[in-house]
C-alpha positions in Angstrom: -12.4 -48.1 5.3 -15.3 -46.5 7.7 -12.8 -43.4 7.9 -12.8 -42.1 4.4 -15.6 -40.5 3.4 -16.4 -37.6 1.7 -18.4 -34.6 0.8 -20.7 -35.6 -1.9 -20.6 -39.4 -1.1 -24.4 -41.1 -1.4 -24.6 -43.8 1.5 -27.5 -46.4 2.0 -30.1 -45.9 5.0 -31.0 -49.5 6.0 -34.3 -49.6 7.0 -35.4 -45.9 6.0 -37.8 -45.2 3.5 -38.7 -41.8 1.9 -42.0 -40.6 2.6 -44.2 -40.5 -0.4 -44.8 -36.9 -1.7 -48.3 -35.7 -1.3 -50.4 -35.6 -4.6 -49.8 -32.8 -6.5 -53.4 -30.9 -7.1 -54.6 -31.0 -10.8 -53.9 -27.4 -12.6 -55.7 -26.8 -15.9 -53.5 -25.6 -18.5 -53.1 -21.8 -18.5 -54.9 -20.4 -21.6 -52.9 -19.0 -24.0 -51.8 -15.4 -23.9 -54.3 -12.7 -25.5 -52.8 -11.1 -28.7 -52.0 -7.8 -27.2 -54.4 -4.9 -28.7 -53.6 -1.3 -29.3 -54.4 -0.4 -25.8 -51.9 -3.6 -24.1 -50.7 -2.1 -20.7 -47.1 -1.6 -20.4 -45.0 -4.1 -19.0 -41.8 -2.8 -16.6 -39.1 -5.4 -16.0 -37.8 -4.9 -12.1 -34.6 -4.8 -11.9 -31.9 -4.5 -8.8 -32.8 -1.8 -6.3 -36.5 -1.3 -7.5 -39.4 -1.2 -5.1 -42.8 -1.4 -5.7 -43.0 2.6 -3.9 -40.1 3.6 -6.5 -41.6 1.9 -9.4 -45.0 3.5 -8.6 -43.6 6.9 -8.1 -42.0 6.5 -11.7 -45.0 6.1 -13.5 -47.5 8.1 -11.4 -49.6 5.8 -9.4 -50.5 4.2 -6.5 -48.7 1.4 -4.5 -51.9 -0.5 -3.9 -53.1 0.1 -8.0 -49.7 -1.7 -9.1 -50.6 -4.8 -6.4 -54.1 -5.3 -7.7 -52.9 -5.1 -11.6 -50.4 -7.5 -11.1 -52.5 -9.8 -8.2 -49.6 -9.3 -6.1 -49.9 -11.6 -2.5 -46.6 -11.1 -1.2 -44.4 -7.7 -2.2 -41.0 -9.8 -0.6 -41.4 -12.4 -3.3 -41.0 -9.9 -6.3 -37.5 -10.9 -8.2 -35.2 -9.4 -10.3 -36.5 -10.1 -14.3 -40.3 -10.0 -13.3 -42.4 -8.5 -15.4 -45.0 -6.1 -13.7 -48.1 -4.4 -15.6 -48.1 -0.6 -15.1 -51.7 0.3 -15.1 -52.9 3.0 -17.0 -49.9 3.8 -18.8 -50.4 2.2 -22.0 -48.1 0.8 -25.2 -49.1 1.8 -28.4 -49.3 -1.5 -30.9 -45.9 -1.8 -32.3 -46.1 -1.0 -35.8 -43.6 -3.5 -38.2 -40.3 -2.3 -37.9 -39.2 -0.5 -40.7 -37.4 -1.9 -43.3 -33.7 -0.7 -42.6 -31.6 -0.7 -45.2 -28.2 -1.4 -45.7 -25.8 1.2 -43.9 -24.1 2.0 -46.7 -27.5 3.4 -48.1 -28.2 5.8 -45.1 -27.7 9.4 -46.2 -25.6 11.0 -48.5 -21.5 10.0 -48.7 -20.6 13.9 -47.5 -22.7 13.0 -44.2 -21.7 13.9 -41.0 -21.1 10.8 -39.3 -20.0 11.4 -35.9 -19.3 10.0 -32.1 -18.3 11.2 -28.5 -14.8 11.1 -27.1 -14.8 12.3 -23.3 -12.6 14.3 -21.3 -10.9 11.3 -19.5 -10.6 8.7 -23.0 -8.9 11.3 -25.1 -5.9 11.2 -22.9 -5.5 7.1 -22.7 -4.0 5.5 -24.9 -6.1 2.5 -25.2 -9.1 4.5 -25.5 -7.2 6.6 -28.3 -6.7 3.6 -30.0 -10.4 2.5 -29.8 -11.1 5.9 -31.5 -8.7 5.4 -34.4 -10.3 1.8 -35.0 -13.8 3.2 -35.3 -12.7 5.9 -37.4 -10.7 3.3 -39.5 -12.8 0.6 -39.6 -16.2 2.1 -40.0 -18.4 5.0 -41.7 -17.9 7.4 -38.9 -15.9 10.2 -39.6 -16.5 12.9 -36.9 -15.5 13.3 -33.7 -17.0 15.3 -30.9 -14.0 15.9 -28.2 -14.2 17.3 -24.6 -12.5 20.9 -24.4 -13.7 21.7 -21.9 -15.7 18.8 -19.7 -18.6 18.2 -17.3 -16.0 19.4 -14.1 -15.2 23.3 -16.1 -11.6 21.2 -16.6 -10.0 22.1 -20.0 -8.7 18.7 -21.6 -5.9 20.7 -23.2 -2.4 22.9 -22.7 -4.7 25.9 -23.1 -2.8 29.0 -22.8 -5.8 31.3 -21.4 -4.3 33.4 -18.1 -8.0 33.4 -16.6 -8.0 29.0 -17.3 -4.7 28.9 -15.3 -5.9 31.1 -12.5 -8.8 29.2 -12.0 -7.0 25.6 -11.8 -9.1 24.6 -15.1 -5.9 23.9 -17.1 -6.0 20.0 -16.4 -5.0 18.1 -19.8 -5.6 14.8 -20.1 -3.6 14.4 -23.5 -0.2 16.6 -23.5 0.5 15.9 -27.2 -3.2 17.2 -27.8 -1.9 18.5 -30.6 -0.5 15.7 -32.4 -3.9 14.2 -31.7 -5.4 16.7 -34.1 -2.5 16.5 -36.4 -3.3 12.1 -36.3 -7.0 13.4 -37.2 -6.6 15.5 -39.5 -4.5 12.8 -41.5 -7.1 11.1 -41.6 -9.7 13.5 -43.1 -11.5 13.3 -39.8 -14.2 16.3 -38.9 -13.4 17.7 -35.3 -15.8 19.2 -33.1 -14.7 20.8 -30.0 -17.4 19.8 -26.9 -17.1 23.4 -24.4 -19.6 22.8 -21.8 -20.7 26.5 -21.2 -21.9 27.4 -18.1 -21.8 24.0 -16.0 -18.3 25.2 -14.6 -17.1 24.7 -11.2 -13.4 26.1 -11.0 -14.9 29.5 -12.2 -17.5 29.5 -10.0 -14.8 28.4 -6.9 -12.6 31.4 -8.0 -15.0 34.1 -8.9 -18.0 33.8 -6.5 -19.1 37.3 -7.6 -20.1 34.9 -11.1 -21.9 31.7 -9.2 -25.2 31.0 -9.5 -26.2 31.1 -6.0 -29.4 29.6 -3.7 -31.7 32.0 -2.1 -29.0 32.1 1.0 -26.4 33.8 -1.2 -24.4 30.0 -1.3 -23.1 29.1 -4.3 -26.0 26.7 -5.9 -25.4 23.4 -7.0 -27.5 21.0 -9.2 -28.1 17.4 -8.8 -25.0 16.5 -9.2 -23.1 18.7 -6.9 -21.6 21.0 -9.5 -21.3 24.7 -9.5 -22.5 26.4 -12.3 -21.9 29.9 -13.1 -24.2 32.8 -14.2 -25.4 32.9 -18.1 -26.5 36.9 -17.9 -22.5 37.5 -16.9 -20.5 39.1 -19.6 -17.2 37.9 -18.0 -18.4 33.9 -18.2 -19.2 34.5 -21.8 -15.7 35.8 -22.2 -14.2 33.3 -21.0 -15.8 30.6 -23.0 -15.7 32.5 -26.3 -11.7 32.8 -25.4 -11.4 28.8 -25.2 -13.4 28.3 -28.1 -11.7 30.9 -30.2 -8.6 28.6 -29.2 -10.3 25.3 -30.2 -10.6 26.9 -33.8 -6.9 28.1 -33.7 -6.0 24.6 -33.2 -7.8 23.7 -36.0 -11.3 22.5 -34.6 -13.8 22.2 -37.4 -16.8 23.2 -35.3 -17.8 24.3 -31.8 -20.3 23.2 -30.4 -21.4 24.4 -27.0 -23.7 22.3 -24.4 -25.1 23.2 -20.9 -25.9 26.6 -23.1 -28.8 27.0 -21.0 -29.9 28.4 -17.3 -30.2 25.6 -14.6 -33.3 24.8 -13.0 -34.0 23.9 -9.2 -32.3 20.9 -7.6 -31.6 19.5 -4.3 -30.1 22.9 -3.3 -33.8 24.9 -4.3 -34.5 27.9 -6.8 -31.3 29.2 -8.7 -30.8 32.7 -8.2 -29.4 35.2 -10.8 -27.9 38.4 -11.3 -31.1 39.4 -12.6 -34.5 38.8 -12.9 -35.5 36.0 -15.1 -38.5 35.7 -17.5 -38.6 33.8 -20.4 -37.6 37.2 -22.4 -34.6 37.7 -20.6 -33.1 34.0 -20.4 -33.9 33.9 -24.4 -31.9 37.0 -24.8 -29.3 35.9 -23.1 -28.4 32.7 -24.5 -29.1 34.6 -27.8 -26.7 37.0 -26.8 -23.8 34.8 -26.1 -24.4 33.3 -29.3 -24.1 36.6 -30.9 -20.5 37.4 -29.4 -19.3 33.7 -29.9 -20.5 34.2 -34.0 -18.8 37.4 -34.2 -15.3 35.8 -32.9 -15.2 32.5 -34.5 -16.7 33.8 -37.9 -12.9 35.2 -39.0 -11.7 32.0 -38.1 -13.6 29.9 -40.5 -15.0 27.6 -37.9 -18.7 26.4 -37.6 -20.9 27.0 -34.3 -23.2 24.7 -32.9 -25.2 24.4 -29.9 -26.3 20.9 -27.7 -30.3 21.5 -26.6 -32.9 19.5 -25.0 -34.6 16.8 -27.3 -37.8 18.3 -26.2 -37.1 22.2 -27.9 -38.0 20.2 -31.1 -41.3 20.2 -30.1 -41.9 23.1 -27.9 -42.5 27.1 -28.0 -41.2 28.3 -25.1 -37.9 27.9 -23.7 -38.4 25.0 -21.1 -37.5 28.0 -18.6 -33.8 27.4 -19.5 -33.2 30.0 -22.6 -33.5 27.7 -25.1 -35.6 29.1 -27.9 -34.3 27.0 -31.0 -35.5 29.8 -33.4 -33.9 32.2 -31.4 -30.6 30.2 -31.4 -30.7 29.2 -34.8 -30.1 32.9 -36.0 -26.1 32.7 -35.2 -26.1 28.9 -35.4 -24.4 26.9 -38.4 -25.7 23.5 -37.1 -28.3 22.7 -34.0 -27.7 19.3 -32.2 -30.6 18.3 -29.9 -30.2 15.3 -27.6 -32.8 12.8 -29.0 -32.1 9.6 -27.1 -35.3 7.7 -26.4 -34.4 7.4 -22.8 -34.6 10.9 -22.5 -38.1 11.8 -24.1 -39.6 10.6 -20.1 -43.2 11.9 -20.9 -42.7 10.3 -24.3 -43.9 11.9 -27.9 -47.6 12.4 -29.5 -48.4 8.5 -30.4 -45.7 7.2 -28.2 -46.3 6.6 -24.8 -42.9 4.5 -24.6 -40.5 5.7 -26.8 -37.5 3.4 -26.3 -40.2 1.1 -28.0 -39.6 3.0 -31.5 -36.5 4.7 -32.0 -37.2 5.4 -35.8 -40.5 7.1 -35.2 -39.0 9.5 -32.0 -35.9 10.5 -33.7 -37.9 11.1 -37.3 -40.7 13.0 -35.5 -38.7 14.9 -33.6 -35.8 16.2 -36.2 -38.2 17.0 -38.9 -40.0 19.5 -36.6 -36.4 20.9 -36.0 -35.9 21.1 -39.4 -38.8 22.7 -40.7 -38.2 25.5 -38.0 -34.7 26.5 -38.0 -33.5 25.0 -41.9 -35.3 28.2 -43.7 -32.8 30.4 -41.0 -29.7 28.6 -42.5 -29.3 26.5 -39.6 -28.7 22.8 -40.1 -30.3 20.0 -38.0 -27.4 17.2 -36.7 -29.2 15.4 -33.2 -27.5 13.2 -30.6 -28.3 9.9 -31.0 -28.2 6.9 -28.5 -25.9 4.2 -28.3 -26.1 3.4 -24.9 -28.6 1.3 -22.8 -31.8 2.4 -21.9 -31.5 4.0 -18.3 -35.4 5.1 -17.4 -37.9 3.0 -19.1 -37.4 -0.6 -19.0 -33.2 -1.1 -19.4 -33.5 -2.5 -22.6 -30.7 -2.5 -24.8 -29.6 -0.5 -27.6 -28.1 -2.4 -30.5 -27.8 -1.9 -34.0 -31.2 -2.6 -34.8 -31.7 0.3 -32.8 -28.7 2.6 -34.3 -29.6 2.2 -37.8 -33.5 2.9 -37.1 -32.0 6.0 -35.2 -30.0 6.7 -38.5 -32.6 6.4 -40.8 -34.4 8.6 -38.8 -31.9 10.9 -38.7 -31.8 11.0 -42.0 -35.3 10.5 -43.7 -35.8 13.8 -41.6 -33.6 15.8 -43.5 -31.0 16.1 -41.0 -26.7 16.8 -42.2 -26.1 13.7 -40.3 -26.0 12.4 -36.6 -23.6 12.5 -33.9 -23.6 8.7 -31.6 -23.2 9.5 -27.8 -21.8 6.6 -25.1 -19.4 8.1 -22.2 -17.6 5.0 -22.1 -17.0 4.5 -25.8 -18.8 1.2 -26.1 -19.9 2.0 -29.2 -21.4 -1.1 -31.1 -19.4 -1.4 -34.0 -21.6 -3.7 -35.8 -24.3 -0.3 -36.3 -22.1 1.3 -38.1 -21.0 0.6 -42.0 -18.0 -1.0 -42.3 -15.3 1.2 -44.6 -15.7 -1.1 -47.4 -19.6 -0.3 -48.0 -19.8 2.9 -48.0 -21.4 4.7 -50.5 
């Protein structure tokens, strides 16, 4: 039937022939790859939305250096996956990976063993219940909740006037306090997240306590939040009042984050109700931590402060306050963010340091410990369970984890707290119940 064909169908040119392909020219076999030496150039892996300008501006050279090191003819024909050699930023020789034992042989049984629980997953149920399996099923026994979140919104009924005047009172779990209950049933440690002065609805209702641009505007940082003013005796106040709460409820531990002093964004310089030096941002983040110790001392709760990964390794205070000595002095436990990703300029030896998760975490807490420890202060970092954002978007699994962990540990530190905003924590890291020590 000439009238049904279809899509797909082969049919038979009389007569036509296919032209013959030209010869294919004769290519001697590539050589094999040179085993990398100490000095091997780092290789970055473009991914969607990278340009050769924006991958240049990342590490610090030239468009035309990154076309002659990787022979590049034609910049449209770069794909997603290709691997580009960064010139002059180089990999140090991987060493073997260390020998990671069993989870169940990391640290001591009493460790803290804890993850993060946002603002927004405390409140659902589903993500609830992904919280009670990991807590169930696995070594980790601590959780880190939002009090008060990224936005200045308080996760709970809180019954602070100044929290309801500002609009801050936004609960995402109403039986908040059956939560804890459900926790402490468990024998879980609770640590209350406040995030200190990163706070928007305060800043909205008292301009008089913004952090403002050089215009008098209120100032906002990178990503278009208010924050309010760390010399102000009123924004301390407020957050000692919600965290004096958290312990009432029967929080474990505060730990405070964004307890430092903004630096420039999008919106310029940040301007203050005073001058700022590195003496008087140190004294004030010092002297917030003073009020908060004197308050939640009669309560029986630990205090902890979130810094910078790089205070480990540094004497000054970054220009944002934080002077981990300083700190240390009314802290019970310092947590700094040690996720690889973050370390951009890397670490003494390591040049990449998603590359060696062991070493960065190891290097860095044992510096923290042998400078606040002897003040009575305990070292607990951040870890990272999350994929690499700024180097090369590896992932991290639990090869990763446990290398972190051991880290962690070998260092001297209490324990670890694991960090992913979406909960996607890799279960598989983490001990299972049964194999614990």
């Amino acid at each position: 039937d000439p009238n049904r064909i279809f899509p797909g169908q082969k049919i038979i040119i009389p007569g036509y022939q296919l032209p013959k392909p030209p010869p294919e020219p004769e290519i001697a076999p590539a050589p094999p790859p040179p085993i990398p030496g100490p000095d091997q150039h780092f290789l970055y892996t473009i991914v969607s939305g990278d340009t050769l300008n924006t991958i240049a501006k990342r590490y610090g050279i030239t468009v035309r250096e990154l076309i002659e090191a990787n022979h590049i003819e034609d910049v449209k024909l770069l794909r997603i996956g290709q691997k580009l050699i960064i010139p002059g930023v180089f990999s140090p020789a991987a060493p073997a990976p260390p020998q990671v034992k069993p989870p169940a042989a990391l640290g001591p049984a009493n460790a803290i063993r804890g993850f993060y629980v946002s603002y927004f997953a405390i409140g659902h149920p589903e993500s609830r219940q992904r919280v009670f399996e990991l807590l169930d099923q696995t070594e980790l026994n601590t959780v880190v909740i939002d009090l008060k979140g990224e936005h200045g919104w308080l996760s709970y009924p809180s019954q602070i006037p100044m929290a309801h005047e500002i609009g801050a009172v936004r609960p995402t779990a109403k039986d908040f306090q059956e939560v804890i209950a459900s926790l402490k049933a468990r024998k879980v440690y609770i640590i209350a997240r406040i995030v200190t002065f990163k706070d928007a609805p305060l800043a909205k209702a008292y301009p008089e306590l913004t952090v403002k641009t050089g215009s008098g505007a209120a100032w906002q940082d990178r990503d278009n939040i208010s924050w309010v003013d760390p010399f102000l005796k009123p924004v301390w106040d407020y957050n000692v009042q919600i965290a004096v709460e958290a312990a009432q409820m029967g929080f474990d531990e505060i730990q405070f984050d964004s307890l430092r002093f903004p630096t420039a964004s999008q919106a310029g310089e940040p301007q203050f109700s005073q001058e700022i030096s590195k003496d008087s941002r140190v004294a004030a983040i010092a002297g917030f931590l003073s009020v908060a110790r004197g308050q939640l001392n009669p309560l029986g709760v630990k205090l902890a402060a979130k810094t910078f990964g790089y205070t480990c390794w540094r004497k000054d205070d970054m220009l944002i306050g934080q002077d981990i000595e300083r700190m240390a002095q009314y802290l019970d436990v310092l947590s700094p963010m040690l996720y690889p990703s973050t370390f951009d300029n890397g670490i003494p030896g390591y040049r990449v340091p998603v590359a060696y998760p062991y070493e960065v975490i190891y290097e860095s807490a044992r510096r923290a410990v042998s400078r606040v420890n002897w003040l009575g202060c305990a070292v607990r970092p951040w870890i990272q369970d999350f994929q690499d954002y700024r180097f090369d978007r590896r992932s991290y699994g639990p090869a990763e984890i446990q290398a972190q962990i051991k880290g962690c540990f070998d260092a001297g530190c209490d324990g670890y707290l694991a960090w992913n905003p979406q909960l996607k924590y890799s279960n598989a890291a983490y001990a299972a119940v049964a194999v614990m020590p």
